[in-house]
Steps between C-alpha positions, in 0.01 A plus 500: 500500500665829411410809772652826541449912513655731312580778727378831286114531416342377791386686834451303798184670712279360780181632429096465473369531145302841425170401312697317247350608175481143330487447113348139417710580107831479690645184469582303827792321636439143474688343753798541776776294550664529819833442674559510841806579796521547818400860486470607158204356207613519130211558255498387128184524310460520086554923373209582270666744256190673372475834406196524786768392759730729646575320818396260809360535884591257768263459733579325878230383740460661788258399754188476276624777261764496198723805502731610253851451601698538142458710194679283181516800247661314176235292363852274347564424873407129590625442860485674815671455855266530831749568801505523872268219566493271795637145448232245519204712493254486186373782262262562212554700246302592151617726202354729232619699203408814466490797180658841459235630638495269804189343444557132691424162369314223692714327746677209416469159674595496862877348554534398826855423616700416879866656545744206575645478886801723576836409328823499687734666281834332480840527328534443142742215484670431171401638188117620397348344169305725289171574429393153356215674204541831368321659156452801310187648354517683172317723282351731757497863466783688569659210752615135580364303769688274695413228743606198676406268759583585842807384664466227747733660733348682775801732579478677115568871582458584143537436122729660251378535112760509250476607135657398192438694175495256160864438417672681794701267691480753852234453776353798669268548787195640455290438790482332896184406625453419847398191665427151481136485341578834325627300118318735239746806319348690234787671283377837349839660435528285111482643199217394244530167277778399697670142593586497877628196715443499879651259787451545903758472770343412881654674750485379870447690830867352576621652198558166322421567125367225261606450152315590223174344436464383075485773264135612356465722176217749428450716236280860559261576286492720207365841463198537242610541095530858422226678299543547155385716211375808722333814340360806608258718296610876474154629253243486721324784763548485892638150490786225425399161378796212619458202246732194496540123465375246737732326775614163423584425860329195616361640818399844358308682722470854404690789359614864661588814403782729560464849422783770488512860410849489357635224294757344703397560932219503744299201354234442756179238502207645325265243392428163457275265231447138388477654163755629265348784457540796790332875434634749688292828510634808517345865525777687257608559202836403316587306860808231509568224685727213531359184541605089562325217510581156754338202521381369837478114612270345732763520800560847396808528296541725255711490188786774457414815347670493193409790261352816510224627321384873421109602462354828480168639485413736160601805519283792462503659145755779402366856562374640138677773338329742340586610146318834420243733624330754320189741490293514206293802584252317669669131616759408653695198321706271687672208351779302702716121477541267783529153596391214235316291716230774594141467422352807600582824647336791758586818486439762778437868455569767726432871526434820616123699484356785692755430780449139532686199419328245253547150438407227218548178415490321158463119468457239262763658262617238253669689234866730603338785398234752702285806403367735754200691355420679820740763554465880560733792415733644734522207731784238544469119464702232650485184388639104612505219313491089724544229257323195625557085394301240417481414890400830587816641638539817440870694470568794665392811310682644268730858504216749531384675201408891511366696259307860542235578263571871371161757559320625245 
């Protein structure tokens, strides 16, 4: 039977459950396997590595209550170390998993289990044999597991983990954990898609150190394929349409977005989509941004963000220009250029009569020409031309226009 606790991710609490909020979806932990000493009760149950899952409760009994005495917070974690017990007395315990948002599971099966009578610790004599089973688990996320069966010597103070990268001939520490029921090491300093060999030294209250147990070889998983074949619209209004080709990853299980305002720093999360498709809306005109694109598995790695991409919304159309302006004697004539993707035009009139200030506004112009029929001697016109596209933005008006009709 392999037990053991790995010593980060868990918090060990005494306390009575608040109202547990419990959600029949959550899966539930099957069964518990336990180990006991004299004063100590390893745990090893089956991790559920669902997406729903984002760690376990242990639950004790006491009197006629279960309270809460550890918090397992890395739903990879599969063993777990009860301490300063009594020898020969019995317990009960239960487990649950819970979700990021701590919503709890149904309790698992009770596991009822009686510490062994006190051991009289005595010299190590000779030399110590090492740990008889030992494995490594690969393909997580981001880590290698490693576990092994307890040692049958009751004096272990602690074990060593040593590391061997593929074809380096050099052992290295990487980790002690301490006790005897404590055999479970989770390696999370490796680098992705990576070969990795592990072996364990015991290591005696005494000082007496055992030889090395058999080698085991794991191999960490790889990140997600990069994305491929990104594009980003720059012709539309107010917005950015993302387009690109579908993950081939296996375990796909959605896509995010990085946006940047300058090409090369300051890429931060912005969205994500199952799609490949991603619209990002934006209130201006002519705007740039930056964009990449990862892919996301289900245990949450994402695939390096190779590439940048550049969007931008449509600009607004160029200011028109106006080409002549003359008075006829009884109209004013205004003709005037300006950007080819306009479809219409308004013009806006200003001026001057008994004192007051006066303002129009023509529409609907489709043609770059306009003729103003109602004018008066003596008084000054000002006109402004705004240009406007098939999407209805309009460009900023153009240079104003002035022209004073002479009196009679």
């Amino acid at each position: 039977m392999v037990l053991s606790l790995i010593i980060t991710g868990c918090e060990k609490t005494l306390e009575t459950p608040k109202e547990p909020i419990v959600d029949a979806s959550l899966p539930r932990i099957e069964g518990i396997r336990t180990l006991p000493g004299s004063t100590d009760v390893g745990f090893e149950w089956t991790p559920i590595y669902s997406a729903q899952v984002e760690g376990y409760y242990l639950y004790r009994q006491s009197g006629n209550s279960m309270k809460k005495i550890a918090t397992i917070k890395d739903k990879y974690i599969s063993h777990y170390v009860d301490t300063e017990l009594k020898p020969n007395s019995s317990y009960a315990y239960q487990m649950s998993t819970y979700s990021p948002d701590k919503h709890e599971s149904g309790l698992s099966m009770m596991a009822n289990v009686t510490t062994l009578a006190p051991v009289v610790k005595s010299a190590t004599l000779g030399s110590v044999e090492p740990v008889s089973f030992i494995t490594a688990i690969s393909e997580l996320p981001a880590r290698i597991k490693i576990i092994w069966r307890p040692h049958a010597m009751e004096n272990v103070e602690y074990y060593i983990i040593e590391r061997n990268e593929y074809k380096s001939t050099s052992w290295d520490e990487v980790g002690k954990v301490k006790g005897r029921l404590n055999a479970e090491y989770i390696d999370q300093d490796i680098k992705d898609n990576y070969v990795y060999r592990y072996r364990i030294k015991v290591k005696t209250n005494d000082g007496v150190l055992s030889k090395p147990s058999d080698t085991v070889e794991a191999h960490s998983k790889a990140l997600p394929k990069g994305i491929t074949g990104v594009q980003a619209t720059s012709n539309l209004p107010k917005k950015i349409i993302l387009t690109w080709s579908p993950s081939t990853t296996s375990d796909f299980a959605y896509y995010k977005v990085y946006r940047s305002p300058t090409s090369s720093l300051f890429y931060s999360f912005y969205g994500k989509t199952v799609n490949t498709e991603f619209e990002d809306l934006i209130n201006e005109n002519g705007k740039t941004y930056y964009y990449r694109v990862v892919a996301v598995d289900v245990d949450g790695l994402e695939s390096k963000q190779e590439g940048t991409v550049t969007g931008m919304t449509l600009s607004a159309l160029k200011s028109p220009v106006v080409r002549s302006v003359k008075h006829d004697g009884g109209s004013i004539y205004i003709t005037w250029g300006g950007d080819d993707n306009a479809i219409k035009y308004t013009i806006t009139k200003e001026f001057e009569l008994s004192g007051k200030t006066q303002k129009q506004s023509f529409t609907g112009i489709f043609e770059s020409n306009f003729i103003d029929q109602d004018t008066l001697p003596g008084v000054e016109y000002k006109y402004k031309i705004i240009a406007i596209d098939k999407y209805g933005i309009a460009s900023n008006p153009s240079d104003s226009v002035v022209i004073k009709i002479p009196k009679e």
